[in-house]
matplotlib code that plots the C-alpha trace (Angstrom):
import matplotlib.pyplot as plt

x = [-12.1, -8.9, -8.1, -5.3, -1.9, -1.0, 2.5, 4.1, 7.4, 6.7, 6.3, 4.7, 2.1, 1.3, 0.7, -1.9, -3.6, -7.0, -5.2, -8.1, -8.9, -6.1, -5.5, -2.5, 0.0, 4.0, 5.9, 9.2, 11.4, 14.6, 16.0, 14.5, 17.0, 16.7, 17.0, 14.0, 15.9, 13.8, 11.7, 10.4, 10.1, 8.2, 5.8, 5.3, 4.7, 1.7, 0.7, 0.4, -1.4, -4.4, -4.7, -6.5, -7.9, -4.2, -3.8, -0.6, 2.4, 5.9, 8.0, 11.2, 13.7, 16.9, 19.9, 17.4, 19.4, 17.3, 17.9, 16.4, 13.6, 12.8, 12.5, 10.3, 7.9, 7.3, 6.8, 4.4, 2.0, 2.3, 0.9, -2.6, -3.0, -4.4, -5.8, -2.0, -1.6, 1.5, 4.6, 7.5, 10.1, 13.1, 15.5, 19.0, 21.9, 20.7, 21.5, 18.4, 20.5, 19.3, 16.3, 15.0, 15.5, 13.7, 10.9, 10.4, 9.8, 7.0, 4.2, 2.3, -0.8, -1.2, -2.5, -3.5, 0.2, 1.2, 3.8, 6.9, 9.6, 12.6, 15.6, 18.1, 21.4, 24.1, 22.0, 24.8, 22.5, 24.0, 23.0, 20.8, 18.8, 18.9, 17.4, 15.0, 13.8, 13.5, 11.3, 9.2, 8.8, 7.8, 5.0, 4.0, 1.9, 0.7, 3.2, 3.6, 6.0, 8.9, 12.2, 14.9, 18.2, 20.6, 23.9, 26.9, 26.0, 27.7, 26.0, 27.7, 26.8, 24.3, 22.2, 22.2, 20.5, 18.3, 17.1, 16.6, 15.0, 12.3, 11.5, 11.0, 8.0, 6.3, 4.6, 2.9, 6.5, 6.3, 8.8, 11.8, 15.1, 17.2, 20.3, 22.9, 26.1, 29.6, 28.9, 30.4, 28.0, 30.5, 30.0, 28.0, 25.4, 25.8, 24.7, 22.4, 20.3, 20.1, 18.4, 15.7, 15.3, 14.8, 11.7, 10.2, 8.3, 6.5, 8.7, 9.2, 11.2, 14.3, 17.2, 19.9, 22.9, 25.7, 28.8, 31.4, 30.7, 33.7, 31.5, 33.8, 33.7, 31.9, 29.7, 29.1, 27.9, 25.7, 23.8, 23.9, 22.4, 19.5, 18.5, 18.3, 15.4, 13.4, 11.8, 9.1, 11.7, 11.3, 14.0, 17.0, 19.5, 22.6, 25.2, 27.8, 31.2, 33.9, 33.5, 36.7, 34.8, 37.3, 36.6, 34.8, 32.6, 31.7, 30.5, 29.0, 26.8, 26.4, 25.1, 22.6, 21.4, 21.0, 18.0, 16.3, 14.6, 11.9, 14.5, 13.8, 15.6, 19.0, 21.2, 25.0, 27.2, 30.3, 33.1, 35.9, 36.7, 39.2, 37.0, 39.7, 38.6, 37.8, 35.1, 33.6, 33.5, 32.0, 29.4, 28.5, 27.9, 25.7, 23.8, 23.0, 20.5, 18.3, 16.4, 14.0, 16.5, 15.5, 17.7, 21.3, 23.6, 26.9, 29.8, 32.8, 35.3, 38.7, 38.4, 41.6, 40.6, 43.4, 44.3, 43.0, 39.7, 37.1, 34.7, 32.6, 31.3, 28.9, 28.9, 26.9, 24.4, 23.4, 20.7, 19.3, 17.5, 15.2, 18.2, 17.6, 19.5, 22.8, 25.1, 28.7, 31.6, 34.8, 37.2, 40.1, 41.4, 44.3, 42.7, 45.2, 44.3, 43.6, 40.5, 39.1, 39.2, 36.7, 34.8, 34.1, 33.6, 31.4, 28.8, 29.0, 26.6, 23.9, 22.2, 18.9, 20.8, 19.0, 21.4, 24.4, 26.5, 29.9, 33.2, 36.9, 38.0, 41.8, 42.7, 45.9, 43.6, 45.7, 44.8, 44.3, 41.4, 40.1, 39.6, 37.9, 35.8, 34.4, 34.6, 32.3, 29.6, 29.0, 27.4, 24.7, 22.4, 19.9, 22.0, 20.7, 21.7, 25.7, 27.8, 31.4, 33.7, 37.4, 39.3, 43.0, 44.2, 46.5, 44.6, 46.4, 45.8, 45.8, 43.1, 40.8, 40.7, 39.6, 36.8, 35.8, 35.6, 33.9, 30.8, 30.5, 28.6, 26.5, 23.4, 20.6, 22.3, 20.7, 22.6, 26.5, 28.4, 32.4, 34.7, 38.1, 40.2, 44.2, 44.5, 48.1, 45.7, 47.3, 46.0, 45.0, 43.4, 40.7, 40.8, 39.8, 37.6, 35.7, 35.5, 34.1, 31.3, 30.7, 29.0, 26.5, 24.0, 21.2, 22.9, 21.2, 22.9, 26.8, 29.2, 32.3, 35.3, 38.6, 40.2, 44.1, 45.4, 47.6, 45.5, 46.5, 44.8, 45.3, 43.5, 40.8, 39.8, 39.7, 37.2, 35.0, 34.9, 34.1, 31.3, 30.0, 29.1, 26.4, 23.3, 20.6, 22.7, 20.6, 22.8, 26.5, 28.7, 32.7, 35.5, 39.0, 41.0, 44.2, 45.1, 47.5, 45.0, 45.3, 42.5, 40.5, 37.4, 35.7, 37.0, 35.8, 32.0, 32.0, 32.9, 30.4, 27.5, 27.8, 25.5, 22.1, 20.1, 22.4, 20.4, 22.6, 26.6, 28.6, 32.5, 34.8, 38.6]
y = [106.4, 108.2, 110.7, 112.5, 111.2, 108.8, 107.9, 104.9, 103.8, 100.7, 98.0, 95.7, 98.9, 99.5, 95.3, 95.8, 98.7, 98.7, 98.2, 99.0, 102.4, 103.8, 106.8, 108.4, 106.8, 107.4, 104.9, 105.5, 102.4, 104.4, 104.7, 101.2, 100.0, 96.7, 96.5, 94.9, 92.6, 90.8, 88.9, 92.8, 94.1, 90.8, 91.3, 95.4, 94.0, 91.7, 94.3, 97.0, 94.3, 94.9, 98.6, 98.4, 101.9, 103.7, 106.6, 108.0, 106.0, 107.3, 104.1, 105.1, 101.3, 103.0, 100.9, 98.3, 94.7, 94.3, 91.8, 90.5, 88.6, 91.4, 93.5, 91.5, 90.5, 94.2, 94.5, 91.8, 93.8, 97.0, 95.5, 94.5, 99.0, 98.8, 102.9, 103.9, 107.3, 108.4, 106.4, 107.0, 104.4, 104.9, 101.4, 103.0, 101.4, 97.7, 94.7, 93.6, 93.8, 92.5, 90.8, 93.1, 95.8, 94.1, 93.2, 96.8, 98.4, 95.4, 97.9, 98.1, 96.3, 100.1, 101.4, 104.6, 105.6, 108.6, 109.5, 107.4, 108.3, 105.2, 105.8, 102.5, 104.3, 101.3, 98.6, 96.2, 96.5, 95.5, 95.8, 93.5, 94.8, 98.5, 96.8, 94.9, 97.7, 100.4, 97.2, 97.5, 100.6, 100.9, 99.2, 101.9, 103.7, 106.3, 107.7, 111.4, 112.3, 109.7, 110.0, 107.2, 107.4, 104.6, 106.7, 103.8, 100.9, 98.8, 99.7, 100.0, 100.7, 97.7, 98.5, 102.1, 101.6, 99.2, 101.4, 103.9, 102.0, 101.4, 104.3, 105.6, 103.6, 105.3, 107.9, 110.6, 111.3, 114.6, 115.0, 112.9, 112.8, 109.7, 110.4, 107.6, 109.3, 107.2, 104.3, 102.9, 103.5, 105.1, 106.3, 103.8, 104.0, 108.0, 107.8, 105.2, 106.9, 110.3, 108.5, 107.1, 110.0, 111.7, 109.9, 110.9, 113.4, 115.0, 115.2, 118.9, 118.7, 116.8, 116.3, 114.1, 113.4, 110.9, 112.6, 110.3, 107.7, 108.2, 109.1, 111.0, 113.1, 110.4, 110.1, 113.8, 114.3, 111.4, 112.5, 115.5, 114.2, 112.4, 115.3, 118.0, 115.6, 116.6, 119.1, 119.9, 120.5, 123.6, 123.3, 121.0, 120.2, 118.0, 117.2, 115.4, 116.3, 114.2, 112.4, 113.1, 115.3, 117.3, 120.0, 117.6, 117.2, 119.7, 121.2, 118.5, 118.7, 122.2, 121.2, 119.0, 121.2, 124.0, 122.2, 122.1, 125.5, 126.1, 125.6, 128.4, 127.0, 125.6, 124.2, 122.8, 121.4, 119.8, 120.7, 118.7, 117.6, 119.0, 121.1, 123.8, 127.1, 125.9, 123.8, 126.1, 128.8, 125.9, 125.5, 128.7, 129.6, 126.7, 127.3, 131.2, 129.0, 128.4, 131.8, 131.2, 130.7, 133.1, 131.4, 129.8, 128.3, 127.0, 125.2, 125.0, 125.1, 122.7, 122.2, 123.3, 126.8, 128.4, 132.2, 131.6, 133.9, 132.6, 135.2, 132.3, 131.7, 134.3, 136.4, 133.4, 134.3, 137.7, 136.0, 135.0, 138.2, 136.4, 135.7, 137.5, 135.8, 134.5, 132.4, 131.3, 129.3, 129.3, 129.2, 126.8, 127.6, 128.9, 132.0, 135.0, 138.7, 138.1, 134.9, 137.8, 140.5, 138.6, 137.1, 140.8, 142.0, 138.9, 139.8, 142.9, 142.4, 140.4, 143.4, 142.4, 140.3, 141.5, 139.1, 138.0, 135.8, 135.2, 133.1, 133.4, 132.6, 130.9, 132.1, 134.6, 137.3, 140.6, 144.1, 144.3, 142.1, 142.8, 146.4, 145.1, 143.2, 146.3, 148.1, 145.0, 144.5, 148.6, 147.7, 145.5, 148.2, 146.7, 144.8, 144.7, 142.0, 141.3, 138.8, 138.8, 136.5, 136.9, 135.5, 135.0, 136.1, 139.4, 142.4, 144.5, 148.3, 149.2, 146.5, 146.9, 150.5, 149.8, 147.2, 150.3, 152.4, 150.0, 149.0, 152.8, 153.2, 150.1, 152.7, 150.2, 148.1, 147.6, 144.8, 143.8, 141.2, 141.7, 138.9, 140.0, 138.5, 137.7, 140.1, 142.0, 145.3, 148.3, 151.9, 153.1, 149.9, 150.4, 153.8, 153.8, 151.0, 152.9, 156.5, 153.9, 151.9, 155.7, 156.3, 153.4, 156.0, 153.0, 150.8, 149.5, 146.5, 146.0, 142.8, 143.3, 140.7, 142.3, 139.8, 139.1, 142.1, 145.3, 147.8, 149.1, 152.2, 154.5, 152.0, 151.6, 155.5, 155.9, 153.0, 153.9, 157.7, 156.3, 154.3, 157.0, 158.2, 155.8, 157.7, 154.9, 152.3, 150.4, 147.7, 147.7, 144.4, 144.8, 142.4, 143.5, 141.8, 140.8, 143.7, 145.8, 147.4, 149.2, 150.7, 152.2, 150.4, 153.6, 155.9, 153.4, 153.2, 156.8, 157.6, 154.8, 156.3, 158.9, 156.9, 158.6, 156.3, 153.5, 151.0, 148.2, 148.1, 145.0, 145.5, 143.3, 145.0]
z = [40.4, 42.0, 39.2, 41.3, 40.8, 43.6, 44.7, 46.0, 47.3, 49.0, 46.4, 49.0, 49.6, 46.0, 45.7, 48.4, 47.5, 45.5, 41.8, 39.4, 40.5, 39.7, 36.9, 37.7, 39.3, 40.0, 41.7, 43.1, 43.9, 43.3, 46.8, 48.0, 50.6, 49.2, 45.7, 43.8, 41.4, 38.8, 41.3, 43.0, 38.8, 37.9, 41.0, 39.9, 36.6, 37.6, 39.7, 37.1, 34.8, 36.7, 37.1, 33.8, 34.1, 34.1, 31.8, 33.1, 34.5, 35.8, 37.6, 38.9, 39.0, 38.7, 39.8, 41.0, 39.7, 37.2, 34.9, 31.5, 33.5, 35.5, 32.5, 30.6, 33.2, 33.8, 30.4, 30.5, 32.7, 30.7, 28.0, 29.8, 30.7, 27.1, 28.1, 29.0, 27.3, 29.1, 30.3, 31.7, 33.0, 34.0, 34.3, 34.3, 35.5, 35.9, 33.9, 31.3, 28.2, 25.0, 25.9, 28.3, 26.0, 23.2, 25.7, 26.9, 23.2, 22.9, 24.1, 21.3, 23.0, 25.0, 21.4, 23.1, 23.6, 23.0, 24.8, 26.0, 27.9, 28.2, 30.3, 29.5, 30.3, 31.3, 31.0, 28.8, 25.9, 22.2, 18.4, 19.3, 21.9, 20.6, 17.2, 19.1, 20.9, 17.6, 16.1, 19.5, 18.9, 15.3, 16.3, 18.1, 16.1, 18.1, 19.5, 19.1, 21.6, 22.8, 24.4, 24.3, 26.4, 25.7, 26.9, 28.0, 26.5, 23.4, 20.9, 17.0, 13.8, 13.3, 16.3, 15.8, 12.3, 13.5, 16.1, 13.4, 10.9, 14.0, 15.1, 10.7, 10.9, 14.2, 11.1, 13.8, 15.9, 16.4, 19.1, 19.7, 22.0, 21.3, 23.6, 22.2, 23.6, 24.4, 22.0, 19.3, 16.7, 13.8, 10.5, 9.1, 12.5, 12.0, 8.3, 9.2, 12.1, 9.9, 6.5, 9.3, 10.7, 7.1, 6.7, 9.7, 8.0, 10.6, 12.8, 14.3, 17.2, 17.6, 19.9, 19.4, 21.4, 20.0, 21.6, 21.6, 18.9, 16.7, 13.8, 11.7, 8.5, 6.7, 9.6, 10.2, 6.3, 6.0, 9.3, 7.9, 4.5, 6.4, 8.5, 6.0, 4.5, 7.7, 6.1, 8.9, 11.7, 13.5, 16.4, 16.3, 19.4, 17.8, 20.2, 18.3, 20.2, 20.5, 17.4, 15.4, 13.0, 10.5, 8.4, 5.6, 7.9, 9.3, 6.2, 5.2, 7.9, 7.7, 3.3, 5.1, 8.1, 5.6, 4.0, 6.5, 6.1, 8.4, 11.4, 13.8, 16.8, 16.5, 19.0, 17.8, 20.1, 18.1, 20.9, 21.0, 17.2, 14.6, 12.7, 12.3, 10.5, 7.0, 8.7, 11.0, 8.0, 6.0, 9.0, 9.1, 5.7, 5.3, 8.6, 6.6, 4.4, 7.2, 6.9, 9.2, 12.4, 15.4, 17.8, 17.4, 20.0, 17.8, 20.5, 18.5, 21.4, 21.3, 17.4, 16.8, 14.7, 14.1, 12.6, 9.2, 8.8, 10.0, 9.3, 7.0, 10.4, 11.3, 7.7, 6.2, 9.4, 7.8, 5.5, 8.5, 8.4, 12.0, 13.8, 16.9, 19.9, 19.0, 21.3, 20.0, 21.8, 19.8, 23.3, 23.5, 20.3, 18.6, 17.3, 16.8, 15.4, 12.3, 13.1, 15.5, 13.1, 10.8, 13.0, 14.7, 10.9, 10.5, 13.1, 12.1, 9.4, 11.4, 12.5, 14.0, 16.3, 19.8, 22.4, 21.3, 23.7, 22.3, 24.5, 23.0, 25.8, 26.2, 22.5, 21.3, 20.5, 20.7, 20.4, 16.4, 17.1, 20.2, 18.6, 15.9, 17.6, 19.8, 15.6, 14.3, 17.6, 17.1, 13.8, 16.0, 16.0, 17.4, 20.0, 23.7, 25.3, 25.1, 27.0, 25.7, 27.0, 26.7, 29.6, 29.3, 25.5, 25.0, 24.6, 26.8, 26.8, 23.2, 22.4, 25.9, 24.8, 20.9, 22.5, 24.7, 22.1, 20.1, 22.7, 23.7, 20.1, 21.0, 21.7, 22.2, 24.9, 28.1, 29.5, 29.1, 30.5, 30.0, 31.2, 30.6, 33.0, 32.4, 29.8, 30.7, 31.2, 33.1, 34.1, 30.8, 29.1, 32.3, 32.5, 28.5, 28.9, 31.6, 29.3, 26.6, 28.6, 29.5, 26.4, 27.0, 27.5, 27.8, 29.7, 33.2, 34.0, 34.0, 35.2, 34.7, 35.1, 34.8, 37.6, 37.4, 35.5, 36.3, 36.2, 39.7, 41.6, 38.8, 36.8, 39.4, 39.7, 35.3, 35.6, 38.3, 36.5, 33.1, 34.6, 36.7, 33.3, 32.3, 33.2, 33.0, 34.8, 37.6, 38.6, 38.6, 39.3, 39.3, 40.0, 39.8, 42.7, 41.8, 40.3, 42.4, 44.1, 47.5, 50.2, 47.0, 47.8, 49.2, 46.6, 44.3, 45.4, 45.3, 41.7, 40.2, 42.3, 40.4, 38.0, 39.6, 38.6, 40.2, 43.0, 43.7, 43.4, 43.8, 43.8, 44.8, 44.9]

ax = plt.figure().add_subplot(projection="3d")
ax.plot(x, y, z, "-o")
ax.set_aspect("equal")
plt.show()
């Protein structure tokens, strides 16, 4: 027996080759200068029908001319490797549509199966092939682990509950990625898919990607209402941007989510919809039932939050009391002072947050809030990771020096990335920002982006001598060109060594 993986990229090689002695085997038709079509995928197929002793199988077809035929010969010969624990096919970008579709979810003649990997991206495959293939696949019964990728096909409401209603009956998932992204399966797919998914009971890990699907409010709250029935899931990756989602329902999904309460890992990606602030507030203080999250990544940028407080966001995050690594994208709003001020009060209160990430980036934020987010992170006190993102708002002088002032009482940190740049900061603005970061008496690594501003050579030399001040700093990376800055570069190195314990400087003036 050949237990070692083997790899092929000939098909007319592997056809030859000594078929039953095979175990592990990848083949690799991807780059084929001649495409296969569903004469080549028929012939792999009667091929792999007599390597009876496979276990694991990876075959690589993409953009191969595959058709229906092709599809479901190939399946044909999967069926015979009866001992097949492990498969993994990727079809993408050819043409087997509904009947191929249906065809390649008919596996479940490979009753050892456990883990199944399908990559059907643009394939021309309808409600009726994505139903055939979930009733392929409930059939399945083994299978713990499987991953389904039917991105840009045609797909609606019809097929995206059938799929669902499938893959409910396949009792031992454990694991699942269903990536369904730029169809057209709506409200009524949304709501659909999410009571299926409900009843997958033991289901732990789940990532799901419908981005682009026009789903809606009604959509949003009924996937919501489905998932929060998954009662075993322990990390959660949702991807549902793009989809026309208001402020209805984004709480509604934020109700559903927050049933789920043995969530530890949470990733939430709904960019690009209209949530506005009541939502996200309605989001967040939903998410703060989930007691048991360690690690949140919330996208909310381009949802058109405006200045309303939006400190509902993180404050509902302080039950969390295991939330330890925090990342938030709110950029490409319309957030002015008073949305900043809360949501700096907000996090604030989460304090065994240990790396916080946070991107306002391309908001109104002004110097009221800027200050007040530097007054709300200093509450953190356990903080020692921090990235903080503010490229292109208004903070000028008076609100760089307040965020100074602010992370200079952040004691614990050890590592801070500031972006900054397009702020309208001058001299004092660095200069203060410099005497703050100063106080960073545990800092040891430092990048700091304050391109496109007017902070000039004055500005430059306050900086460097602030930052000369933080005693335990290791690494130092600065950026400030475009900032009216002339033959300081020397002057400039000198002050920040001044740090004794500094090994590597980066500046770029």
């Amino acid at each position: 027996m050949i237990q070692e993986k083997t790899y092929y990229k000939n098909l007319k090689q592997f056809l030859n080759s000594s078929l039953q002695s095979f175990q592990v085997l990848d083949i690799n038709l991807t780059d084929c200068k001649n495409q296969i079509g569903d004469q080549g995928s028929s012939s792999l197929g009667s091929g792999l029908e007599k390597c009876t002793n496979l276990s694991n199988l990876a075959l690589h077809l993409r953009s191969n001319k595959i058709g229906a035929i092709g599809a479901l010969g190939l399946s044909s010969g999967l069926q015979n490797c009866t001992n097949l624990q492990n498969l993994t096919l990727d079809i993408k970008n050819n043409q087997i549509g509904n009947e191929g579709a249906s065809g390649l979810g008919s596996l479940e003649k490979c009753s050892s199966l456990s883990n199944l990997t399908l990559d059907l991206i643009k394939n021309q495959i309808t409600d009726v092939g994505a139903s055939g293939l979930g009733s392929g696949l409930g059939k399945c019964t083994n299978l713990s682990i499987l991953t389904v990728s039917l991105c840009s096909n045609q797909i609606s409401a019809i097929g995206a509950s059938g799929l669902g209603s499938g893959l409910e009956k396949c009792t031992n998932l454990s694991n699942l990625t269903l990536n369904i992204r730029l169809n057209k399966i709506g409200a009524i797919g949304a709501s659909g898919l999410g009571s299926a998914l409900g009843n997958c009971t033991n289901l732990s890990n789940l990532t799901l990607d419908i981005t682009g699907n026009q789903i809606g409010d009604e959509g949003a709250s009924g996937l919501g209402f489905g998932l929060g029935k998954c009662s075993n899931l322990k990390n959660l990756t949702l991807e549902i941007g793009s989809n026309k989602i208001g402020a209805i329902g984004a709480s509604g999904l934020g109700s559903g989510l927050g049933k789920c309460t043995n969530l530890s890992n949470l990733t939430l990606a709904v960019s690009s919809n209209k949530i506005g602030a009541i939502g996200a507030s309605g989001l967040g203080s939903c998410l703060g039932n989930c007691t048991n999250l360690s690690n949140l990544q919330l996208s909310l940028c381009k949802n058109q939050i405006g200045d309303e407080d939006v400190s509902g966001l993180v404050s509902g995050l302080e039950k969390c009391t295991n939330l330890s690594n925090f990342i938030l994208d709110i950029s490409e709003n319309n957030i002015f002072d008073k949305g900043a001020s809360g949501l700096g009060s907000g996090l604030g209160k989460c304090n065994n947050l240990l790396n916080l990430t946070l991107d306002l980036s391309y908001n109104k934020i002004g110097a009221i809030s800027a200050s007040g987010l530097g007054s709300g992170l200093r509450n953190c006190i356990n903080l020692s990771n921090l990235t903080l993102i503010l490229r292109y708002n208004q903070i000028g002088d008076e609100g760089t020096s307040g965020l100074g002032s602010g992370l200079g009482k952040c004691t614990n940190m050890s590592n801070l990335t500031l972006n900054i740049r397009g702020n309208n900061i001058g001299a004092i603005g660095a200069s203060d920002l410099g005497s703050g970061l100063g106080k960073c008496t545990n800092l040891s690594n430092l990048t700091l982006n304050i391109i496109d501003n007017y902070i000039g050579n004055e500005g430059a030399s306050g900086l460097s001598i602030g930052l000369g001040k933080c005693t335990n700093l290791q690494k130092l990376t600065v950026d400030i060109r475009l900032n009216q800055i002339f033959n300081q570069r020397q002057q400039f190195r000198a002050k920040c060594h001044k740090s004794k314990r500094l090994v590597t400087l980066i500046a770029n003036l």
